[in-house]
VOBA-1610 file (N, C-alpha, C; in pm, whole numbers, padded with zeros to 5 digits, always signed):
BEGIN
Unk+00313-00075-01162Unk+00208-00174-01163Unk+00253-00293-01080Unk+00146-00333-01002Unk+00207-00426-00871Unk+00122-00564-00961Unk+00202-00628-01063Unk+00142-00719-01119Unk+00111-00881-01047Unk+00170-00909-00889Unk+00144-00972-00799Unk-00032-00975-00751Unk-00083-00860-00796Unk-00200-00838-00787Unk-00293-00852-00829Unk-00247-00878-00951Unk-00376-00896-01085Unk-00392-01009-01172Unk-00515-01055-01211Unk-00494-01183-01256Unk-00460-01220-01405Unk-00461-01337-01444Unk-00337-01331-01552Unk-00415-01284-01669Unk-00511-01280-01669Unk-00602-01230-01813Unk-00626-01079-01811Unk-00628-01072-01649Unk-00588-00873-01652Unk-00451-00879-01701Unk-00321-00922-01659Unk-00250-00869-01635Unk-00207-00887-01845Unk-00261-00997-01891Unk-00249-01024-02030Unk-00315-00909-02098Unk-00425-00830-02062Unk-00516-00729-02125Unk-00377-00630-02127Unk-00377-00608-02028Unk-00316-00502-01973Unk-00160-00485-02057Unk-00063-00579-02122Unk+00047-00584-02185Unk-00054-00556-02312Unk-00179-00617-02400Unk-00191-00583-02508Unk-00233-00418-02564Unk-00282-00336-02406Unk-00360-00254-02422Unk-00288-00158-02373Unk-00198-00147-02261Unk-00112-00091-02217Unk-00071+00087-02274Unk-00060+00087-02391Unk+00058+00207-02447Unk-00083+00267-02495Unk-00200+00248-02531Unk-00372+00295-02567Unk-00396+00405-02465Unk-00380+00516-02446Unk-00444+00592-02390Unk-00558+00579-02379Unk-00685+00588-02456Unk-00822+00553-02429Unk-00911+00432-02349Unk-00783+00328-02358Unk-00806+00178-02318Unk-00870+00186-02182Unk-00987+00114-02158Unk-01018+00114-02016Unk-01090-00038-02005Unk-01045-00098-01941Unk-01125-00196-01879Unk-01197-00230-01723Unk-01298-00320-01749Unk-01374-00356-01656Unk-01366-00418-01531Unk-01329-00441-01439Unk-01253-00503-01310Unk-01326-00544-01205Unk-01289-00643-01126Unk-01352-00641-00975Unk-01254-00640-00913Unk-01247-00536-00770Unk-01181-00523-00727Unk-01171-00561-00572Unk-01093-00599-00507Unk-01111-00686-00382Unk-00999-00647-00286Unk-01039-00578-00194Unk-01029-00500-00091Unk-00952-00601+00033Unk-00842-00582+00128Unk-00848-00666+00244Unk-00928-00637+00362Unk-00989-00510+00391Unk-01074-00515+00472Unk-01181-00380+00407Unk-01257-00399+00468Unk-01358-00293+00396Unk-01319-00143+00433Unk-01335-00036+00334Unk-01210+00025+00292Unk-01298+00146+00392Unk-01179+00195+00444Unk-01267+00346+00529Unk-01273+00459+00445Unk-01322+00576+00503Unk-01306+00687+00441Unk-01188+00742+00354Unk-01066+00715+00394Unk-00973+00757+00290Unk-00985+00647+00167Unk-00994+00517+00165Unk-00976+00449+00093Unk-01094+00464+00016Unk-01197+00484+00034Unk-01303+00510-00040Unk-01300+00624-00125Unk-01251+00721-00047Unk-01220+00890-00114Unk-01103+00838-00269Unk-00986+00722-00233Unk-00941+00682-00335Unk-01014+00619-00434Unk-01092+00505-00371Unk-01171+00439-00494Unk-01254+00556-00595Unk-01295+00637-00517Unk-01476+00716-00614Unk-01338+00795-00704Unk-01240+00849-00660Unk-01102+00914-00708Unk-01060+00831-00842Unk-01019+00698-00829Unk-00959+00656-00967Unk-01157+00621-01037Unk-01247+00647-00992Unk-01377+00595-01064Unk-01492+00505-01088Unk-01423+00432-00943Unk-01489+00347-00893Unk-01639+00417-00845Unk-01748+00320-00912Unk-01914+00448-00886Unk-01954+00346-00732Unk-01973+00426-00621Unk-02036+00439-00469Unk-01946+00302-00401Unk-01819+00384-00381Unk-01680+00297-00284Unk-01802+00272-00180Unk-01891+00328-00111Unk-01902+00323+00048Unk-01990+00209+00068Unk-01994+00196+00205Unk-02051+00047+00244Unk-01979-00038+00256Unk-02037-00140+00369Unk-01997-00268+00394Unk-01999-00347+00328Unk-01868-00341+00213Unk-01833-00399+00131Unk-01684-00416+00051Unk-01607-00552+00047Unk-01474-00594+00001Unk-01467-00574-00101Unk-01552-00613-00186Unk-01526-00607-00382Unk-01653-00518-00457Unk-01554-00455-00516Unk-01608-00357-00604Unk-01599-00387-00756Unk-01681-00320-00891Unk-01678-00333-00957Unk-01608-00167-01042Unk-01552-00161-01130Unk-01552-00040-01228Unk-01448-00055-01348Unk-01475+00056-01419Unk-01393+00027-01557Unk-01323+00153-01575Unk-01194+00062-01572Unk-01057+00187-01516Unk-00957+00173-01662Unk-00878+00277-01653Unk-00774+00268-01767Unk-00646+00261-01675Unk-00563+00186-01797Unk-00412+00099-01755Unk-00358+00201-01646Unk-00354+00388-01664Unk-00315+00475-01556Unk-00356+00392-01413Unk-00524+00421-01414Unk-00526+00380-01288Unk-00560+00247-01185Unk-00573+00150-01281Unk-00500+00032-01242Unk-00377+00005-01210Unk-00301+00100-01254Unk-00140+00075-01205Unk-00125+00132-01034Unk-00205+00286-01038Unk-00200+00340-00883Unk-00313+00280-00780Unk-00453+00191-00816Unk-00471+00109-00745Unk-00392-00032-00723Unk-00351-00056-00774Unk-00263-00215-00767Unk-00108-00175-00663Unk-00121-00054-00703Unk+00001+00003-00572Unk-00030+00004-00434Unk-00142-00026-00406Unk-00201+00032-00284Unk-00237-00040-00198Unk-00133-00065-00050Unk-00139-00207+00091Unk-00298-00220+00093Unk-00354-00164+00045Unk-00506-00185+00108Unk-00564-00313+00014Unk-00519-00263-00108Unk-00559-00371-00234Unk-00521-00505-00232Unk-00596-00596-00234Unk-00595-00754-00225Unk-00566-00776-00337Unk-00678-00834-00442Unk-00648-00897-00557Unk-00754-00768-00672Unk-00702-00767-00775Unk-00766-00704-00925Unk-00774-00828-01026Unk-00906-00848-01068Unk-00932-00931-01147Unk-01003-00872-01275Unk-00950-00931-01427Unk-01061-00890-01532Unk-01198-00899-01513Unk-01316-00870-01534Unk-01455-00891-01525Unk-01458-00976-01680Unk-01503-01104-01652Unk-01541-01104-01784Unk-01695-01146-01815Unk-01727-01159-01960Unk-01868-01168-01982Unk-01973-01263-01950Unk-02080-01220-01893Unk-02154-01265-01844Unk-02237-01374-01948Unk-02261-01489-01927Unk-02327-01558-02026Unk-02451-01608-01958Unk-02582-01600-02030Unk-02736-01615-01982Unk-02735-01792-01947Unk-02764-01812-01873Unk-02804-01925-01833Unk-02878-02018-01905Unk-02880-02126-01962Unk-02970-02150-02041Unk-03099-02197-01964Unk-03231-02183-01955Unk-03347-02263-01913Unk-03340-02369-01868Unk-03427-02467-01791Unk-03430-02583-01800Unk-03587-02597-01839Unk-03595-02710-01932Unk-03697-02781-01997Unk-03777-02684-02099Unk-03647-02592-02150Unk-03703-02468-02277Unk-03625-02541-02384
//
């Protein structure tokens, strides 16, 4: 695990959840250049849903396995936790 890579609330998930076989979490993942055919063939590979396109950051929900062999990988920039989305509140509701 290339923990230079990941941010500290992944990399905090990731020590509590670690030894969980089932454990999978949610990620965005951020690419240094937009990833070609092999790198894509890796992403859809560890589960990432439609690598292709002109596009740096991806979203998917991976277990500690393969977060460790993407975070290995020169292509990979930064891995960040996804965390929860909170609704906006209205204005003048």
């Amino acid at each position: 695990m290339d923990y230079s890579k990941l941010d500290a609330a992944l990399a905090g998930a990731l020590d509590a959840d670690l030894d969980a076989d089932d454990a999978s979490l949610t990620v965005f993942i951020h690419t240094h250049e937009t990833p070609g055919a092999g790198e894509s063939a890796r992403l859809k590979e560890l589960g990432v849903n439609d690598p292709a396109g002109m596009r740096r950051l991806f979203t998917a929900t991976l277990s500690p396995r393969a977060l460790a062999a993407l975070s290995g990988e020169v292509w990979i920039k930064y891995i960040e936790l996804s965390g929860t989305v909170q609704p906006r509140p209205r204005d003048g509701s």
